[in-house]
BATIZA-739128 format. One line per field, with one value per residue (C-alpha): residue in one letter; residue number from 1; x, y, z. Coordinates in nm, 3 decimals. Layout:
N
rest (A  ...)
nr (NUM  ...)
x (X  ...)
y (Y  ...)
z (Z  ...)
***
This chain:
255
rest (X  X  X  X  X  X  X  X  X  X  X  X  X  X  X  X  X  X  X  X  X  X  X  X  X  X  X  X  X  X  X  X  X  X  X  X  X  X  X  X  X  X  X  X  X  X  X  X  X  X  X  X  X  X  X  X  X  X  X  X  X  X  X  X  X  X  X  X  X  X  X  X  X  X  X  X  X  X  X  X  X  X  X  X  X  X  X  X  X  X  X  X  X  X  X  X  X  X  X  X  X  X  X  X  X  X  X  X  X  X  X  X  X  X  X  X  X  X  X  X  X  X  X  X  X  X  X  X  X  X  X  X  X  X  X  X  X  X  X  X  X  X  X  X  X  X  X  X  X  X  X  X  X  X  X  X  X  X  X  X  X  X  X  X  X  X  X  X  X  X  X  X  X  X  X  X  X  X  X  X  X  X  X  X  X  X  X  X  X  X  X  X  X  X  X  X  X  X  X  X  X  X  X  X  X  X  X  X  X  X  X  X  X  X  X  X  X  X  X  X  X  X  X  X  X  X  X  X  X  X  X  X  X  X  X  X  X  X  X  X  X  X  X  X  X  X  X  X  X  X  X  X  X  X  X)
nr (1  2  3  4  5  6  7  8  9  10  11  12  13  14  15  16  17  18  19  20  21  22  23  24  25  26  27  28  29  30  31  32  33  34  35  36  37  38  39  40  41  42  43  44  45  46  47  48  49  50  51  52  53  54  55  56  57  58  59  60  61  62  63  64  65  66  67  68  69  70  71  72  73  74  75  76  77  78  79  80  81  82  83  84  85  86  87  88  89  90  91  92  93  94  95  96  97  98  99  100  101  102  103  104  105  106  107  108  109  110  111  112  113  114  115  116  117  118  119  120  121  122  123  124  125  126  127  128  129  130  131  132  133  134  135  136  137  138  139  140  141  142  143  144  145  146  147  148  149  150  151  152  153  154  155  156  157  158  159  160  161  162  163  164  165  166  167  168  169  170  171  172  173  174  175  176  177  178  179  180  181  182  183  184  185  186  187  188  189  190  191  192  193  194  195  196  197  198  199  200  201  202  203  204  205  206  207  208  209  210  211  212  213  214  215  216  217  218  219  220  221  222  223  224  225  226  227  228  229  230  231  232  233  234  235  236  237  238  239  240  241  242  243  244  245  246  247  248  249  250  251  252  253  254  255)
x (0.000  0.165  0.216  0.039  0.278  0.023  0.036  0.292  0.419  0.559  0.896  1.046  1.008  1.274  1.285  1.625  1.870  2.134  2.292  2.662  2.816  3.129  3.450  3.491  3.548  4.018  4.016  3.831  3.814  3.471  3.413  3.490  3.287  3.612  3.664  3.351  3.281  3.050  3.026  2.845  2.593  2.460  2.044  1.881  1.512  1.298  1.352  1.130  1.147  0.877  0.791  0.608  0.637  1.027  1.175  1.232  1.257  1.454  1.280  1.451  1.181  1.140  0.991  0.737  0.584  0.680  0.885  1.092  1.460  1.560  1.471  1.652  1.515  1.657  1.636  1.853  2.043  2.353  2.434  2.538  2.206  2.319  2.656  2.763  3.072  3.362  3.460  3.095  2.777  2.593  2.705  2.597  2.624  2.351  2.287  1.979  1.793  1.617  1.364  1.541  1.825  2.061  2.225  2.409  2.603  2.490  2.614  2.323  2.408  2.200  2.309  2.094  2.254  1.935  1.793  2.078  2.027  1.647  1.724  1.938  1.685  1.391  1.620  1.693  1.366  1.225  1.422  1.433  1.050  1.084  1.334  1.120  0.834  1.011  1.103  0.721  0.666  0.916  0.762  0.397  0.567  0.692  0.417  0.164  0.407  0.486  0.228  -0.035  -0.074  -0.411  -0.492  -0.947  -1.042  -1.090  -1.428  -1.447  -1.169  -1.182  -0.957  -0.947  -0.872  -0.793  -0.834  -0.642  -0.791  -1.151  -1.254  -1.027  -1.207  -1.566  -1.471  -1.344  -1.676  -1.883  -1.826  -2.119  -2.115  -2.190  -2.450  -2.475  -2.469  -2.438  -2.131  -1.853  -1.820  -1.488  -1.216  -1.169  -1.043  -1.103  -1.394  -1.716  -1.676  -1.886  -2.102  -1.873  -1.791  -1.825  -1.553  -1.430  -1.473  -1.824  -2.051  -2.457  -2.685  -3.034  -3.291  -3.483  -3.809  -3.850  -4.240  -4.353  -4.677  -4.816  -4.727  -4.834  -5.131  -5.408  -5.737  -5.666  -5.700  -5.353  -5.377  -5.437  -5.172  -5.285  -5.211  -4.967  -5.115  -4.811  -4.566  -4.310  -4.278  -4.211  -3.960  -3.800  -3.632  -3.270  -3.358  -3.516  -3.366  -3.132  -3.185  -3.560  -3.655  -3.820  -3.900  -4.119  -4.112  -3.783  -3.598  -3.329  -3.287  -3.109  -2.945)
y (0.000  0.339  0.623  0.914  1.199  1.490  1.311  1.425  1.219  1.299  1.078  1.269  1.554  1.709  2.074  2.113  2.146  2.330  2.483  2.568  2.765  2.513  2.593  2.426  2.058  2.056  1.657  1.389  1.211  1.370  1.669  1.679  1.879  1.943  2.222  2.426  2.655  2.423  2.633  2.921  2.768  2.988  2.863  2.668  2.562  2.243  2.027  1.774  1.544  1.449  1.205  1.299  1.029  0.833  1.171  1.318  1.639  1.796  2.160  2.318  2.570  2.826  2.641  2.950  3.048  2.742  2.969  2.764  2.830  2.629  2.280  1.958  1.739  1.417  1.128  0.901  0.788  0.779  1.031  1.336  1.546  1.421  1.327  1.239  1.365  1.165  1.219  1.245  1.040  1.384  1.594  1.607  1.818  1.865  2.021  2.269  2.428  2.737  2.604  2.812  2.579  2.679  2.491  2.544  2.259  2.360  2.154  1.993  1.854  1.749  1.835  1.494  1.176  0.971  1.285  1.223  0.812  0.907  1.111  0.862  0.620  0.775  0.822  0.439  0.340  0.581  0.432  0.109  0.087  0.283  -0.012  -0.282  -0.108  -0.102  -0.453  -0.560  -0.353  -0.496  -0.834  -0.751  -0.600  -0.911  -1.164  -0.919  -0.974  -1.319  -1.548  -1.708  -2.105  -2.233  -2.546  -2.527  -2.846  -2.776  -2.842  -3.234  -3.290  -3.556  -3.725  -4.054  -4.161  -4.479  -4.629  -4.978  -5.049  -5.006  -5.327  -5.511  -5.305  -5.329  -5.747  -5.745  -5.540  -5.801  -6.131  -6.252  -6.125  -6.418  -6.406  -6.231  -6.526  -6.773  -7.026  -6.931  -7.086  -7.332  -7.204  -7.260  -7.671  -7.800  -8.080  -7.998  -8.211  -8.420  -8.519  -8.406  -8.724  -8.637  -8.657  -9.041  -9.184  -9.318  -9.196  -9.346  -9.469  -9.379  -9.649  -9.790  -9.923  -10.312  -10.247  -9.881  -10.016  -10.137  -9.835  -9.565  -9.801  -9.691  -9.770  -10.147  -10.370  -10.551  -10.940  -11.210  -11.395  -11.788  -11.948  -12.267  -12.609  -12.638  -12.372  -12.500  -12.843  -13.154  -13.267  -13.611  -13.791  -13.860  -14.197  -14.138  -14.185  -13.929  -13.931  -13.879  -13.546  -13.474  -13.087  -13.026  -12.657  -12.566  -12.544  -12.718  -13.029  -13.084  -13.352)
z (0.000  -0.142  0.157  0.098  0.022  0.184  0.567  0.758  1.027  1.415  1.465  1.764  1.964  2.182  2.406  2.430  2.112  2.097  1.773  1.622  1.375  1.266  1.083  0.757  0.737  0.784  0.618  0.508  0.866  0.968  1.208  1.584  1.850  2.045  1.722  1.791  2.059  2.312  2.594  2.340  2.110  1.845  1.887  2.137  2.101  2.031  1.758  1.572  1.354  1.110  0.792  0.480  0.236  0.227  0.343  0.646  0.818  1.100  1.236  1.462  1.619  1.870  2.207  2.289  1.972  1.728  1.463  1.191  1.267  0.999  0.811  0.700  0.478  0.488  0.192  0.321  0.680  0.727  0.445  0.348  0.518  0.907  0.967  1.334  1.450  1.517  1.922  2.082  2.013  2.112  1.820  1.480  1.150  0.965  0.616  0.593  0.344  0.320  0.029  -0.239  -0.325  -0.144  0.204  0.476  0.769  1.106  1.441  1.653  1.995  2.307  2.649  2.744  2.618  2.617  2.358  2.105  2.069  2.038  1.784  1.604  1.667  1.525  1.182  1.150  1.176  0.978  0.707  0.780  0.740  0.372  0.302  0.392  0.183  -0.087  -0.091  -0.042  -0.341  -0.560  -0.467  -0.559  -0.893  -0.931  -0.857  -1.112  -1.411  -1.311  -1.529  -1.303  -1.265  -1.412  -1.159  -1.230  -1.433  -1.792  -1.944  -1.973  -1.773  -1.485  -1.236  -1.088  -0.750  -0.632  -0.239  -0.200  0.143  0.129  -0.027  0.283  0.555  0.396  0.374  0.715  0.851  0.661  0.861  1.097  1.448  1.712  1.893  2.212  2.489  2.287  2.189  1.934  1.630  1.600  1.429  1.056  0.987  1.346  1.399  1.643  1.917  2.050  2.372  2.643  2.927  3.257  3.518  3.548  3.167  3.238  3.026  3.165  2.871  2.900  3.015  2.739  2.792  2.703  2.579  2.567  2.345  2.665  2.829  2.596  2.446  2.762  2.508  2.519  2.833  2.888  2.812  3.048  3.200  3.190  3.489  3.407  3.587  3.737  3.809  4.016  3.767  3.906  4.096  4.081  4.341  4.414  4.273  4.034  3.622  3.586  3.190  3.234  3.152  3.461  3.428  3.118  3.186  3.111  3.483  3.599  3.744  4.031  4.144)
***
């Protein structure tokens, strides 16, 4: 999303800045503070620093009424617009501009420590953040132009999809389920036993029942028994002949 350039920003804010007139630049090593006159700053008064856009701005303006000193607009940190000085982290030159092209290097210091990394602070992120939006940009540039991937089905197009295990667990969920209570089955290739013998081997036949006609037949009277003439037989005597057959009814002799 592209910053609008009309919104103007608030980075920093401090009261107390002091300003110094500094004696041209004597080699390429950077300026030192210990070369200007500390002890007699030329300004003192608030200074500000705001965002409009990627650039930023350092006011320097009077504390009662709010007056514009003087302005730098700065593109791009560290650079050429601040410049710290080389023998104190609370001294720095500045170039300012007086909006009809021409520019002038001030000094800036802080008689607080803690205001001078705030306002070093509030520069690097500043930038930092137009760095990382430009990057995102770059990237959207690049994804638009990059030609996009058609994955939608075309018109008759179809896919087929293939599930190896289903048949399995559909057989598997298909056997027979004993019943609740009741006896399992025997495992596949082993005979049902038979009757079970009780303890000891024996096993106790049933009683069968020499004539159940007579017992079940109740509409019939049962038959007569005829009474033999004699039913103890006849009995010989010791003397008698022993090759006689002396019982006719089928008992024993004895002798």
């Amino acid at each position: 999303m592209a910053e609008d350039d009309t919104y103007e920003s608030t980075l920093c804010i401090k009261s107390e800045a002091l300003v110094y007139r500094i004696p041209p630049r004597a080699s390429n090593r950077g300026y030192r503070a210990a070369d200007w006159k500390l002890d007699e700053p030329t300004w003192s008064g608030r200074m500000k620093i705001t965002a409009k856009g990627k650039v930023a701005f350092i006011k320097l303006e009077d504390k009662n009424t709010g007056e514009l000193f003087a302005q730098a607009p700065v593109e791009q940190y560290p650079g050429c617009a601040v410049e710290a000085v080389t023998d104190s982290s609370r001294y720095f030159v500045i170039r300012i501009e007086d909006g009809n092209g021409r520019h002038a290097f001030i000094g800036l210091g802080f008689a607080d420590r803690g205001d001078s990394f705030d306002f070093n602070v509030a520069l690097q992120d500043h930038f930092k953040r137009v760095k990382q939006e430009g990057e995102l940009a770059k990237q959207e540039a690049f994804q638009s132009s990059a030609p996009k991937l058609d994955l939608g089905f075309k018109e008759g197009q179809t896919i087929k999809i293939s599930i190896g295990n289903l048949k399995k667990k559909d057989a598997a969920g298909s056997k027979p389920r004993p019943a609740v209570g009741g006896l399992l089955p025997p495992p596949p290739g082993v005979k049902a036993p038979g009757v079970i013998a009780p303890p000891g081997g024996i096993m106790t036949a049933a009683p069968t029942l020499a004539n159940t006609g007579s017992l079940l037949d109740f509409g019939s009277p049962a038959p007569e028994v005829q009474p033999n003439a004699d039913l103890w037989g006849d009995f010989t005597s010791a003397g008698s002949n022993p090759g006689k057959d002396a019982v006719k009814s089928g008992w024993v002799q004895f002798s």
